[in-house]
C-alpha positions as CSV (number, residue, x, y, z in Angstrom):
1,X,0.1,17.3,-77.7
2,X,1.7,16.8,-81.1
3,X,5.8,17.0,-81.9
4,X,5.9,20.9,-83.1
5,X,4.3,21.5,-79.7
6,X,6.7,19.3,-78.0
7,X,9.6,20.7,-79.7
8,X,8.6,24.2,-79.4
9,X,8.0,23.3,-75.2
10,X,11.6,21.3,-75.3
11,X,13.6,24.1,-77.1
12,X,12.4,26.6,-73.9
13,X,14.0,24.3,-71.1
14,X,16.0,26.1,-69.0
15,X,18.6,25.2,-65.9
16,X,19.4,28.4,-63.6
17,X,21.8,28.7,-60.9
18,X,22.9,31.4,-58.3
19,X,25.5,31.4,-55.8
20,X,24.8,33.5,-52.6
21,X,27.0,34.5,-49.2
22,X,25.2,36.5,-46.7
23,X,22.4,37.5,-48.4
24,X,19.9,36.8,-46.2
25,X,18.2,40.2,-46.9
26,X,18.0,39.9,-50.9
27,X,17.3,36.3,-52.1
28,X,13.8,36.0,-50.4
29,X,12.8,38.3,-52.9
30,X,14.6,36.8,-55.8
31,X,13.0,33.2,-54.9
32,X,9.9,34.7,-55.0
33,X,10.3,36.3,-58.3
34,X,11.8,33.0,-59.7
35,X,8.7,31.1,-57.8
36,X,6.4,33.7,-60.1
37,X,8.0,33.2,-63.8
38,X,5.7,32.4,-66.5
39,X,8.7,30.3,-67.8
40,X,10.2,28.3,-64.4
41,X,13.4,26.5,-65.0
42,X,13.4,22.9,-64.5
43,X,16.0,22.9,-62.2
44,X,17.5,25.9,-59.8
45,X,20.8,25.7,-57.9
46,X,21.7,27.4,-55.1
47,X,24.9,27.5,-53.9
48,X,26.0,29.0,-50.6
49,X,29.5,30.4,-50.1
50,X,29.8,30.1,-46.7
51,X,27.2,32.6,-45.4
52,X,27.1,33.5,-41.3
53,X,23.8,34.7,-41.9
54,X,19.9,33.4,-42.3
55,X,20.7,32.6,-46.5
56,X,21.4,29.0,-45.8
57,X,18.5,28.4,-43.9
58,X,16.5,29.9,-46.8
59,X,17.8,27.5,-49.7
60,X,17.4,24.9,-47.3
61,X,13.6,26.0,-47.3
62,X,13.0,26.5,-50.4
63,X,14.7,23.1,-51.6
64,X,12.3,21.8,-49.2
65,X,9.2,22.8,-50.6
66,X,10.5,22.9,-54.2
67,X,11.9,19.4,-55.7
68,X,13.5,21.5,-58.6
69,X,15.3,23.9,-56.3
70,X,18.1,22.3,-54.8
71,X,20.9,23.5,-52.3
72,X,24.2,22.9,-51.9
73,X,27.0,24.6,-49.7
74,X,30.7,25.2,-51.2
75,X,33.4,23.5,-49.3
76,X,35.8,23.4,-52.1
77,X,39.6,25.5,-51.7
78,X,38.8,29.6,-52.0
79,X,40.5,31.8,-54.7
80,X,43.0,34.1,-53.2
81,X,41.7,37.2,-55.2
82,X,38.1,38.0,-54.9
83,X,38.1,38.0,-58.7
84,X,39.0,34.7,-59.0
85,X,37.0,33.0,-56.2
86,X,34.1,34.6,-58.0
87,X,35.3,32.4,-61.3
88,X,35.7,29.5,-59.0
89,X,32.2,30.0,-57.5
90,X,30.1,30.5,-61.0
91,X,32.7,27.7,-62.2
92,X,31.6,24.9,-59.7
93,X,27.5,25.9,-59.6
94,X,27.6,25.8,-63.3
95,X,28.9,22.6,-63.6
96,X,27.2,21.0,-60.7
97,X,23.5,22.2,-62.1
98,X,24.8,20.7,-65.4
99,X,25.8,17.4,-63.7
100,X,22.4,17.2,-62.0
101,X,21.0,17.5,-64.9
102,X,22.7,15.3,-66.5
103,X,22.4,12.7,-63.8
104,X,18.5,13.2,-63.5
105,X,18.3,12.8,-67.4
106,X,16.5,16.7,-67.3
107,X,16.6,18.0,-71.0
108,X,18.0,21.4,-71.6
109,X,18.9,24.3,-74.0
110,X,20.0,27.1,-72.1
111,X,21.8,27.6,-68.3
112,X,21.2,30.9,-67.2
113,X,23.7,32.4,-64.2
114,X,21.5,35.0,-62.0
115,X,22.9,37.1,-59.0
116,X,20.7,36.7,-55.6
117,X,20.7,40.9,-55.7
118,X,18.5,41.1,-58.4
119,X,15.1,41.7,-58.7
120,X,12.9,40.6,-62.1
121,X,9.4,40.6,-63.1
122,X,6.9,37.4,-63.9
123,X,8.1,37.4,-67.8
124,X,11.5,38.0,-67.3
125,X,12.9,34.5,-68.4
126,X,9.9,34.0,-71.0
127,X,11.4,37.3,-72.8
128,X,14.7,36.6,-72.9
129,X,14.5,33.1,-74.1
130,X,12.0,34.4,-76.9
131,X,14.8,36.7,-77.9
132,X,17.1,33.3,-78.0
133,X,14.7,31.4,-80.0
134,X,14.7,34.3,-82.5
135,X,17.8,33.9,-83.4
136,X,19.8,31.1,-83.4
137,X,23.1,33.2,-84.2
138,X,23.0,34.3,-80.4
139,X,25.2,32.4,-77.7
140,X,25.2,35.0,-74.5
141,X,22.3,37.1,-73.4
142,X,21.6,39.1,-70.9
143,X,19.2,42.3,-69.5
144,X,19.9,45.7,-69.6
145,X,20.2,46.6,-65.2
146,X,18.9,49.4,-63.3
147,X,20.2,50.3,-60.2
148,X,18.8,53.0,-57.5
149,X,20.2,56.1,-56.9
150,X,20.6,57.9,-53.8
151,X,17.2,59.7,-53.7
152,X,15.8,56.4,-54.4
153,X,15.1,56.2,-58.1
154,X,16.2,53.9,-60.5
155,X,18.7,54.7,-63.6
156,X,19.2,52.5,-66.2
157,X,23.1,51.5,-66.7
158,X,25.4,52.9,-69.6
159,X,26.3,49.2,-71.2
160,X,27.4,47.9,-74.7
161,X,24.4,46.1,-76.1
162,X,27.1,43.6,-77.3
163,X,28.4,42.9,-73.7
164,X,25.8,40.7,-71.8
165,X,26.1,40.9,-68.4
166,X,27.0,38.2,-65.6
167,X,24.2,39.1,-63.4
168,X,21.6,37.7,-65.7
169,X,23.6,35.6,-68.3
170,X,21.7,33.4,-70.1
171,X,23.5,30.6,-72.5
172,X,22.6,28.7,-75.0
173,X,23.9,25.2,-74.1
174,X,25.8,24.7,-77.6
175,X,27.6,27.9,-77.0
176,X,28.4,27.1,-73.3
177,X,29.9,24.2,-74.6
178,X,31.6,25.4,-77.4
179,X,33.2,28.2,-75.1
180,X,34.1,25.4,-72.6
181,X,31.7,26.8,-69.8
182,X,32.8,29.3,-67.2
183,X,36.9,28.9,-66.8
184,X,37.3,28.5,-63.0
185,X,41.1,30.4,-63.5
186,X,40.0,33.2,-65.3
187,X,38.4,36.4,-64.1
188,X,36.0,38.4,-64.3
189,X,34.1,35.2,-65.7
190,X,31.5,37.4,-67.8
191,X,34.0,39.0,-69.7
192,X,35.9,35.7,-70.5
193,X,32.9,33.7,-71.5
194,X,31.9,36.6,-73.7
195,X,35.4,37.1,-75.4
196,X,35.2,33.2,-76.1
197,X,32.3,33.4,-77.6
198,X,32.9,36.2,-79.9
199,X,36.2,34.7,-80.8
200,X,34.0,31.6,-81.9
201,X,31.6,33.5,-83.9
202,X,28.5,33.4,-81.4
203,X,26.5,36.8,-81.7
204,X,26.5,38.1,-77.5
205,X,23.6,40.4,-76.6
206,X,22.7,42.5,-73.8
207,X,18.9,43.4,-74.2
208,X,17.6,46.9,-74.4
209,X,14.2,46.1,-73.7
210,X,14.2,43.8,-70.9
211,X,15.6,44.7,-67.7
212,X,16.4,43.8,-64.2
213,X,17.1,45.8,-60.8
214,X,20.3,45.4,-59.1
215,X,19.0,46.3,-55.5
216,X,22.9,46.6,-54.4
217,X,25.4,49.1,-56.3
218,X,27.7,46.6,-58.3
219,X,31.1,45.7,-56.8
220,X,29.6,47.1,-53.6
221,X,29.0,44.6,-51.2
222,X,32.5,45.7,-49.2
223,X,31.7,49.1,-49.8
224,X,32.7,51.7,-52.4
225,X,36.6,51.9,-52.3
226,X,37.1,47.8,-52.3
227,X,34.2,48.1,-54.8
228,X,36.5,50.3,-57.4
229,X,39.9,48.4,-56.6
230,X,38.3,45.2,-57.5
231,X,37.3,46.7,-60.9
232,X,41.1,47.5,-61.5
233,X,42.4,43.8,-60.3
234,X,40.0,42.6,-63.4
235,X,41.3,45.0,-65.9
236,X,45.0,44.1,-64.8
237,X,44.5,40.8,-64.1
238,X,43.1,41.0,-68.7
239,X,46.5,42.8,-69.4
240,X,44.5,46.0,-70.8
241,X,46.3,48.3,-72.4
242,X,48.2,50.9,-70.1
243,X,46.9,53.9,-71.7
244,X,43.3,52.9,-71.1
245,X,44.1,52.6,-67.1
246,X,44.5,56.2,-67.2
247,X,41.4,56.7,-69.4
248,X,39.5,55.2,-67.1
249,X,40.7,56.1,-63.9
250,X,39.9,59.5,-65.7
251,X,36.6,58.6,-67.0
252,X,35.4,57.6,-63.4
253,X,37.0,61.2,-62.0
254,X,34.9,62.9,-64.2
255,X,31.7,60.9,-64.3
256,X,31.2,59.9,-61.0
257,X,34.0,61.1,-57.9
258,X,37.6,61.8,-57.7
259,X,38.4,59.6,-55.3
260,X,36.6,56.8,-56.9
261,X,38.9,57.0,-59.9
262,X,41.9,57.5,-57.6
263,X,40.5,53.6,-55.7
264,X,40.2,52.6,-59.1
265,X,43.8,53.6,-59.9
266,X,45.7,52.8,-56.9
267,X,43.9,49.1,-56.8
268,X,45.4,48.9,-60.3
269,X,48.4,49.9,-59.1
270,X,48.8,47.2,-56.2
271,X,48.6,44.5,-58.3
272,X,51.5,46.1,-60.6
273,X,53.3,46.3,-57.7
274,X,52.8,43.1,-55.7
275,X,52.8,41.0,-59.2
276,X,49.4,39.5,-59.0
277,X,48.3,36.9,-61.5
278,X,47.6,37.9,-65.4
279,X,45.7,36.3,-67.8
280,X,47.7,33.5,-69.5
281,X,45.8,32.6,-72.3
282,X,47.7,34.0,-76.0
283,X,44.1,34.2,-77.6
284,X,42.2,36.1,-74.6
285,X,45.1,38.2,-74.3
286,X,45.5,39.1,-78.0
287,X,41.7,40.2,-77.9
288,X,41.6,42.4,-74.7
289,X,44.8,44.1,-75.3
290,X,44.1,44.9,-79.0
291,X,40.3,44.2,-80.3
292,X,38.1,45.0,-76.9
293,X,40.8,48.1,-76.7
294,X,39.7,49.0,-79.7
295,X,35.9,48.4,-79.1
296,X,36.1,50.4,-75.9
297,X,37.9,53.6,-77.5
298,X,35.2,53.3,-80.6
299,X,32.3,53.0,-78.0
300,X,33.6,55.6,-75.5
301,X,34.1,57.9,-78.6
302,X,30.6,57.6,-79.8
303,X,29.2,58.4,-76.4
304,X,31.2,61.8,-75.4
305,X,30.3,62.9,-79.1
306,X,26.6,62.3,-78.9
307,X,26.9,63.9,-75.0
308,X,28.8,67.1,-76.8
309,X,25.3,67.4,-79.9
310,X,23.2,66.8,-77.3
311,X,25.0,69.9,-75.2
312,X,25.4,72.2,-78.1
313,X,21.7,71.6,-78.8
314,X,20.4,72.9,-75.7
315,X,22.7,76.2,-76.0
């Protein structure tokens, strides 16, 4: 093997981690989707938060039979929001599959974070590191997700192509490190590791043509009405703009159920009430009360208008 083919094989050198609580019924499936990449990471962590199910027994398994799976269980303190033990959570596996890696001298250029709910196919990691290696401008990647519906067919998810995801977030290590890695006191821990990145000039990319399956409805696990009041602890907890609460709460109204926007409201309102925690860095705030505001207005704005041609067209 000569050194182009070395580099080439070096620059695709992955770590991938998941964290996992009671999820017994969904990570078989991901392991063996992660067992079938055409592009394996060289290392896997799983982290268990605590599960009272079988999902510990299965990372014990599959560390057994796989040296570069390993798993670990999370003993550290718990956040008091969900929001923010979620941070905590991607926080510690991150840097614990980093240390490993470190510590075991394995080479890497990207950590990829991957939810145990989702389901990928055999060149899922081999695309989206192709897409990396294309251009060296981009920091934060991710797939475009599809989810099932209640008759049982999948839709594709309405998503900025310049928001990557955290259910399949792949990093380039430069930018992880640039961005300082996922803050453990800031949440949602997607949005903050994107808005760093941008803020640092990193080009952040959610893929059109390479997807995955969420097999559970985001923000779901607890059901619908937690699932909706946890959106509205992020967006308060980022100091949004005021006005765009009520666009929202609208938005959801309108597009999906009344009640849903009126969980999505009222969970907003909560926090307001009670004083929960805000984000306190001056930078991160500037940029989700005044440019992501912006974007989301200018993105929402293109989307009812191209709804409205594609309406007076069928008339």
């Amino acid at each position: 093997m000569d050194i182009r083919s070395i580099v080439r094989k070096m620059s695709r050198i992955y770590l991938l981690c998941t964290v996992a609580k009671n999820e017994e019924v969904f990570l078989p499936k991901l392991a063996s989707d992660i067992l079938q990449q055409s592009q394996r990471p060289s290392l896997w962590v799983l982290l268990d938060d605590r599960s009272c199910d079988g999902t510990a027994e299965i990372m014990k398994s599959l560390n057994l039979e796989n040296p570069w799976i390993r798993y670990y269980k999370y003993n550290a303190r718990r956040g008091k929001d969900l929001g923010m033990h979620l941070a905590m959570l991607k926080s510690y596996a991150t840097h614990l599959t980093i240390e490993i890696a470190v510590k075991e001298k394995i080479e890497y250029e990207f950590i990829g974070i991957l939810d145990s709910d989702i389901h990928i196919d055999s060149r899922f990691f081999e695309k989206m590191i192709d897409k990396m290696i294309g251009n060296c401008n981009i920091g934060l990647i991710s797939a475009e997700i599809q989810e099932f519906a209640k008759d049982g067919s999948l839709y594709l998810k309405h998503s900025r192509l310049d928001l990557p995801g955290g259910a399949t977030m792949l990093c380039r290590r430069r930018c992880f490190e640039d961005v300082g890695g996922v803050d453990p006191n800031a949440y949602p821990f997607d949005a903050i590791i994107v808005a760093r990145a941008k803020l640092r000039n990193w080009e952040t990319k959610r893929l059109k043509d390479v997807t995955a399956i969420q097999r559970r409805k985001t923000s779901s696990a607890n059901g619908m009405k937690k699932g909706y009041e946890y959106e509205s602890e992020k967006v308060f907890f980022l100091r949004y703009n005021f006005l765009y609460i009520l666009a929202r709460a609208a938005y959801i109204s309108i597009c999906s159920r009344v009640d849903y926007g009126f969980f999505f409201f009222w969970g907003y309102m909560k926090k307001l009430i009670k004083g929960g925690k805000k984000l306190q860095d001056k930078e991160l705030i500037k940029y989700f009360r005044r440019d992501r505001f912006y974007e989301i207005i200018r993105y929402r704005f293109r989307r009812m208008c191209t709804h409205i041609l594609k309406i007076n067209r069928g008339k």
